[in-house]
C-alpha positions as CSV (number, residue, x, y, z in Angstrom):
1,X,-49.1,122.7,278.2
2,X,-52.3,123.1,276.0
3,X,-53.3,126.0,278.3
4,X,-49.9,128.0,277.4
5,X,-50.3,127.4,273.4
6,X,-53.5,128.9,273.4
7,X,-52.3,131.7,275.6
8,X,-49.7,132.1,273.3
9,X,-52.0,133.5,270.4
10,X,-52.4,136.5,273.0
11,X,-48.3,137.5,272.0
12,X,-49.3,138.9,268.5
13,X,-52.1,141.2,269.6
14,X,-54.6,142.5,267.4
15,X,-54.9,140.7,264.0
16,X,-57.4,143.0,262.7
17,X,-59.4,140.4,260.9
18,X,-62.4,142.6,261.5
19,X,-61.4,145.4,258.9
20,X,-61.9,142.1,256.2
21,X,-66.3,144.0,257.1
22,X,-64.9,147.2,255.6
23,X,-63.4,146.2,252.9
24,X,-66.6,144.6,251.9
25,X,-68.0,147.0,252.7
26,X,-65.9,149.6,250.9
27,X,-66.0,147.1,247.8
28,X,-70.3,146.9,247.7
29,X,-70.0,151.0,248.2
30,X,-68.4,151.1,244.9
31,X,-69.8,148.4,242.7
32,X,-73.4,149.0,244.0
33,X,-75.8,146.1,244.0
34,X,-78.9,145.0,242.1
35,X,-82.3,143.9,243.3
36,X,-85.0,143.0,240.8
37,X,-88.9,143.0,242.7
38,X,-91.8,141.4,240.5
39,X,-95.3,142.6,241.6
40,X,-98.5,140.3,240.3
41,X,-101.9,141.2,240.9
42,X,-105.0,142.5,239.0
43,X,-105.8,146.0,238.4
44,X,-106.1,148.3,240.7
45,X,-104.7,147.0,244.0
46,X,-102.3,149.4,244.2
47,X,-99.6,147.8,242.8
48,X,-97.1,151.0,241.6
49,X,-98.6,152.8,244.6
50,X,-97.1,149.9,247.0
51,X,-93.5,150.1,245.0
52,X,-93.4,153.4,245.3
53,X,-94.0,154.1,249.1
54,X,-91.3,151.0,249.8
55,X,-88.9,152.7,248.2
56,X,-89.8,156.0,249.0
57,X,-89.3,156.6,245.3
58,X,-91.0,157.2,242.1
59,X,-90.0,153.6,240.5
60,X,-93.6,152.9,238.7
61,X,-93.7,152.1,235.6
62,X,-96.0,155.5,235.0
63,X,-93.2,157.4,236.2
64,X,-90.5,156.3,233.6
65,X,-90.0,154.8,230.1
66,X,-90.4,151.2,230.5
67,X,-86.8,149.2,229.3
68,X,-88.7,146.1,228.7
69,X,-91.8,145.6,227.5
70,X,-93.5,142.3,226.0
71,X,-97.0,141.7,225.3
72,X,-98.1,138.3,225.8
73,X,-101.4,138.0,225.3
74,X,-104.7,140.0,225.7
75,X,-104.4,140.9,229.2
76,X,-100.7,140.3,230.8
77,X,-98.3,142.2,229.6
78,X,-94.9,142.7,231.6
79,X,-93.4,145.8,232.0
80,X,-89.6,146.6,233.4
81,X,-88.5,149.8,234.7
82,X,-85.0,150.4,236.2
83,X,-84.3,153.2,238.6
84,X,-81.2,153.8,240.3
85,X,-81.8,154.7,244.1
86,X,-79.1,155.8,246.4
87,X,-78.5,156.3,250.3
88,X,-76.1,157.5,252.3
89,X,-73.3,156.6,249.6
90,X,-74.8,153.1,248.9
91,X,-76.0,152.8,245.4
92,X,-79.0,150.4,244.5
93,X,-80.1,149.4,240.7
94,X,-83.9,148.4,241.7
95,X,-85.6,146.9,238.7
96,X,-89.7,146.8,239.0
97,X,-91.6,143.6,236.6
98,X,-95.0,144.8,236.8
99,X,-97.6,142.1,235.4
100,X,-101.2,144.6,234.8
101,X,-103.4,142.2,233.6
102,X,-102.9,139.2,235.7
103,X,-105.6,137.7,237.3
104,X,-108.2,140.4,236.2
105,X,-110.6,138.0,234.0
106,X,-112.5,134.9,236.2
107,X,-111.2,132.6,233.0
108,X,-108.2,133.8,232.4
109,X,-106.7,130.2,232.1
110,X,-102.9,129.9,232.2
111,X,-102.4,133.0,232.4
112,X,-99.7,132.3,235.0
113,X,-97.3,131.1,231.9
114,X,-95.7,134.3,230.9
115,X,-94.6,135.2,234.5
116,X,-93.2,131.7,234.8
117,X,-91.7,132.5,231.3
118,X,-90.3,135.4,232.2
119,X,-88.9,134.4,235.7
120,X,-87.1,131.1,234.1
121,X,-85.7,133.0,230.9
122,X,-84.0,135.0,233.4
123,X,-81.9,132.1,234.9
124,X,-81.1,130.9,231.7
125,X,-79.5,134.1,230.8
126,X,-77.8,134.2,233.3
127,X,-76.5,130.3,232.9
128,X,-75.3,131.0,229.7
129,X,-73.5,134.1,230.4
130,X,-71.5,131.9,233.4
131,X,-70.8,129.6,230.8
132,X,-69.2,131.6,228.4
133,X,-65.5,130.3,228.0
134,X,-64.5,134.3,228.4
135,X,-66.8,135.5,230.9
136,X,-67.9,138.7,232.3
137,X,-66.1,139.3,236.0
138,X,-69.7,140.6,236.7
139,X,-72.3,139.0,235.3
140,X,-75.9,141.5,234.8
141,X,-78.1,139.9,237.3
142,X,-81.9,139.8,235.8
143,X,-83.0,137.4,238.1
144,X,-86.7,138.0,239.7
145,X,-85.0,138.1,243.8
146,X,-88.5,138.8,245.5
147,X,-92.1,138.4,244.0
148,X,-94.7,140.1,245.6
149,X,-97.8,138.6,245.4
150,X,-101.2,141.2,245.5
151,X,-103.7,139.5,247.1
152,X,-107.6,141.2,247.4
153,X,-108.9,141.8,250.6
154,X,-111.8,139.7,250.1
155,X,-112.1,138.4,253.6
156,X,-112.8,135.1,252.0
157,X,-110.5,132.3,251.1
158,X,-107.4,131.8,248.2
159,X,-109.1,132.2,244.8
160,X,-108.1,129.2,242.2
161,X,-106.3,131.4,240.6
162,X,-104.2,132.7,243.4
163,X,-103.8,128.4,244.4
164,X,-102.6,127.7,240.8
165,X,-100.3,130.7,240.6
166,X,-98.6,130.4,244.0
167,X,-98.2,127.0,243.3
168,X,-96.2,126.6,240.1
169,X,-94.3,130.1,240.8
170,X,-92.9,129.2,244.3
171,X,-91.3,126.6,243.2
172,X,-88.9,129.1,241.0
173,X,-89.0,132.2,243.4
174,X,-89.3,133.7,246.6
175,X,-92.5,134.9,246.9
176,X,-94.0,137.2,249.6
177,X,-97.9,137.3,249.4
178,X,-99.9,140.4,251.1
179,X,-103.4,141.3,251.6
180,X,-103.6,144.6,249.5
181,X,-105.9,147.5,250.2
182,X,-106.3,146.1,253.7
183,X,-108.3,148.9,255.2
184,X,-111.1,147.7,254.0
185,X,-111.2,145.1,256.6
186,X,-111.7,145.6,260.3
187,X,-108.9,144.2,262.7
188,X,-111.0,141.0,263.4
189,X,-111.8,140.5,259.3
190,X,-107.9,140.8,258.5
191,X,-106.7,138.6,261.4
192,X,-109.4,135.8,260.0
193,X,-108.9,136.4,256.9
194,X,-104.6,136.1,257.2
195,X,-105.4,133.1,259.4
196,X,-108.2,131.5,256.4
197,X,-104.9,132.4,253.9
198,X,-102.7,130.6,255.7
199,X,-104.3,127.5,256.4
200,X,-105.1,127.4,252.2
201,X,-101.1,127.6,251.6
202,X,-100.5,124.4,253.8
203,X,-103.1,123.2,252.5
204,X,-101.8,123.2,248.9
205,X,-98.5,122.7,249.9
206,X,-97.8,126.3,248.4
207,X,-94.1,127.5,249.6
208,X,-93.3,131.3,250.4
209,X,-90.9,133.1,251.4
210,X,-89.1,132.4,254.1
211,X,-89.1,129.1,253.9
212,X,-88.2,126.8,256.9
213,X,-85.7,124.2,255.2
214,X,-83.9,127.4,254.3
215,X,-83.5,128.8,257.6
216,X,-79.8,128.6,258.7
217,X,-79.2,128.8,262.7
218,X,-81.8,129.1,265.8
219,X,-81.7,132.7,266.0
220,X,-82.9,133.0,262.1
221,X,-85.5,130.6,262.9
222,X,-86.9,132.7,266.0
223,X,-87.0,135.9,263.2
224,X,-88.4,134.1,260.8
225,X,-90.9,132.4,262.6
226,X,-92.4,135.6,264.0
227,X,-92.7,136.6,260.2
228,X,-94.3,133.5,259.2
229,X,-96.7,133.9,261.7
230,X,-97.4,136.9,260.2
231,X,-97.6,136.6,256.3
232,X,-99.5,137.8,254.4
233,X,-98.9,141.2,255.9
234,X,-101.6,143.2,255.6
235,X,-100.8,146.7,253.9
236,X,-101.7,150.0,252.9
237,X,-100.0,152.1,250.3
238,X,-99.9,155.6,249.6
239,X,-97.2,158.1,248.1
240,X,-99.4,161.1,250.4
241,X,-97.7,163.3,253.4
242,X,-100.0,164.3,255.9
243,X,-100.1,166.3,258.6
244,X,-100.5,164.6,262.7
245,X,-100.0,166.0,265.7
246,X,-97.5,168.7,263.9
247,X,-95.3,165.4,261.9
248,X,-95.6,164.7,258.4
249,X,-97.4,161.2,257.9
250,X,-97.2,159.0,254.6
251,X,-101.0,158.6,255.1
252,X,-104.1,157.9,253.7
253,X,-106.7,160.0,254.7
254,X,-110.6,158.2,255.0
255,X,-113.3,159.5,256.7
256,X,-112.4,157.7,259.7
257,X,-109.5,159.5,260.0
258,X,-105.7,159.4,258.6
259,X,-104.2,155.9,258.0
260,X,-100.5,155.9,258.8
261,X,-98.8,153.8,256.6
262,X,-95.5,153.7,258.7
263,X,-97.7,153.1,262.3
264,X,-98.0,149.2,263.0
265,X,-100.9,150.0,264.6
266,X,-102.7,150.6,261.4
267,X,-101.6,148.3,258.7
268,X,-98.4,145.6,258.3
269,X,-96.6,148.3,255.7
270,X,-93.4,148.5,258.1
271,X,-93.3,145.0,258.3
272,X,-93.0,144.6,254.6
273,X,-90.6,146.9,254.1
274,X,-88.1,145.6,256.7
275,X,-88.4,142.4,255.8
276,X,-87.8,143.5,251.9
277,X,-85.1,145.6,252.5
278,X,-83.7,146.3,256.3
279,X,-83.7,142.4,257.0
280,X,-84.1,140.0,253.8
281,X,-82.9,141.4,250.9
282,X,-79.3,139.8,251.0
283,X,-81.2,136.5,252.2
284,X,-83.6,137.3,249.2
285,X,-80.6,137.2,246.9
286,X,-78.9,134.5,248.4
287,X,-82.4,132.4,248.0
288,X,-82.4,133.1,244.3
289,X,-79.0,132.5,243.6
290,X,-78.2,129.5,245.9
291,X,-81.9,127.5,246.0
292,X,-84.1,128.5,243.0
293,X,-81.3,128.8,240.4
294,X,-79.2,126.2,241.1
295,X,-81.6,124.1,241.0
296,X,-82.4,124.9,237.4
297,X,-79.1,125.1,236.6
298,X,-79.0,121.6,237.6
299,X,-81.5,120.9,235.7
300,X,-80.2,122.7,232.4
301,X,-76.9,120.9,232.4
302,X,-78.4,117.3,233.2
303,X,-81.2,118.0,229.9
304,X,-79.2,116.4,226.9
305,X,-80.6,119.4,224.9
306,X,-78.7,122.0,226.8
307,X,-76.9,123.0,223.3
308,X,-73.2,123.5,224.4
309,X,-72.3,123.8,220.9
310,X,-73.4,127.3,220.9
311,X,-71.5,128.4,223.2
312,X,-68.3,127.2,221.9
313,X,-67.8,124.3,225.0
314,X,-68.3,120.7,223.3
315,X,-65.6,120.6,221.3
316,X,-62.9,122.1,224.2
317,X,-65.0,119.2,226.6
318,X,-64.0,116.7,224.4
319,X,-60.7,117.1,223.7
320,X,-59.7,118.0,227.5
321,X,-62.0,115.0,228.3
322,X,-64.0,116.9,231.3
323,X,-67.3,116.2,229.6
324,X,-68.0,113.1,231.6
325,X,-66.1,114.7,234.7
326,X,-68.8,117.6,234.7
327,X,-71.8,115.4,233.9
328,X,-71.0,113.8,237.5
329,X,-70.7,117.0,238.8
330,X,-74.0,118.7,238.1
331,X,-75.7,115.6,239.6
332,X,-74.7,116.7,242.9
């Protein structure tokens, strides 16, 4: 009998449930989506260079009129540029928070706080807009989604600076370290020096991205894995075409030869960018919105300072008697 009921499903046919992938698709065509990339490092490790041959796409700040711009101290600024890239019909608002300065003095102590500033004043404007009695359908996202941490190619160990940085920042957001400038080491140097890096961020407990907990079936794990195993990718960027064998290259020519930034025989640049953007980036999202800021959401609403006032909520609380009813709830 049990056999017939589920043979009976077959009488309807096709359901179509599978057209529910083009309306979304359809849906994200039209509304376009937002991805906001911080990149921290000191001076000249290619930074705007890196950006720019990921995206294929002059999105430096030295290429357009910064929308943000906040000086925090002597050295770290943090500039914002916003550039709107599109492919194939798919529209993409990609917002650059470049930190020049950072890292560039031996004691340049705390100068982690403005990033961590920056990254947390995001989620709190983004909390307050979702608690607005009349809120936006769509609210501007500003969070930092992916922060891309410029490491030199020393060959050496984590500096204390990088240790203290990594530590208090990936605890807020995803962070993807890389060996910058890589071709400065040989094969065996960047393999030693990956493997040094590595042992220094369990060592210090330091989380990045992707993070094990977070992984969500086998198959992800098996991915990820293989990417854990290689972080920090070692890269190479450059905004140059050359010419080999009769194709144009991105490249960078030493006098060695031509370094293809695109071949994985030459650096980890491919890597990076699938990871960033052909793999990850939903993930990426998902990480920000669903890990780092609910958990300081959570935090927000339990602080007995969080000034609902302000916004207009206490007083409809109150009266409907839900205050207690949602102090519950954002212990969960």
């Amino acid at each position: 009998e049990g056999e017939s009921f589920i043979q009976g499903t077959d009488l309807f046919g096709y359901v179509g449930i599978e057209a529910v992938l083009d309306q979304m698709r359809s849906k994200t065509m039209k509304a376009g989506f937002e991805f906001n990339i911080m990149v921290v490092g000191q001076s000249g490790l290619g930074k705007s260079t890196l950006v720019n041959t990921l995206f294929k796409s002059k999105v430096s700040r030295k290429s357009c009129t910064p929308n943000y711009e906040e000086k925090i101290s002597k050295t770290v600024k943090l500039h914002t540029v916003s550039h709107v890239i599109e492919e194939k019909g798919v529209k993409m608002k990609l917002t650059v928070i470049d930190t020049p300065g950072f890292g560039d003095q031996i004691n340049n102590e705390n100068c982690w706080e403005p990033i961590l500033k920056y990254v947390n004043e995001q989620y709190e404007k983004y909390l307050r807009e979702e608690l607005h009695v009349n809120r936006k359908r769509r609210i501007p996202d500003s969070r930092v989604h992916c922060c891309i941490y410029f490491l030199p190619a020393t060959g050496h160990r984590l500096r204390p600076i990088d240790v203290e940085f990594l530590k208090r920042l990936g605890k807020i957001v995803s962070i993807v370290p890389i060996i910058a400038k890589a071709d400065t080491l040989t094969i065996e140097e960047r393999q030693e020096f990956k493997e040094r890096i590595r042992q220094d961020l369990a060592a210090n407990g330091i989380h990045v991205y992707p993070q094990k907990e977070y992984d969500e079936d086998p198959e992800e794990r098996i991915l990820n894995d293989r990417i854990r195993e290689s972080i920090p990718f070692a890269v190479v960027g450059t905004d140059k075409e050359h010419q080999v064998n009769g194709n144009k290259v991105l490249g960078r020519k030493t006098k060695w030869g031509i370094i293809e930034v695109e071949n994985v025989a030459h650096c980890e640049f491919a890597n990076l960018r699938d990871l960033l953007i052909r793999s990850h980036l939903q993930d990426l999202k998902d990480v920000t919105h669903n890990i780092h800021y609910e958990t300081y959401r959570v935090r927000r609403l339990n602080e007995s300072n969080m000034d609902f006032s302000e916004l207009g909520l206490s007083t409809w609380l109150l009266e409907n008697g839900t205050a207690d009813k949602w102090e519950s709830e954002s212990h969960l």
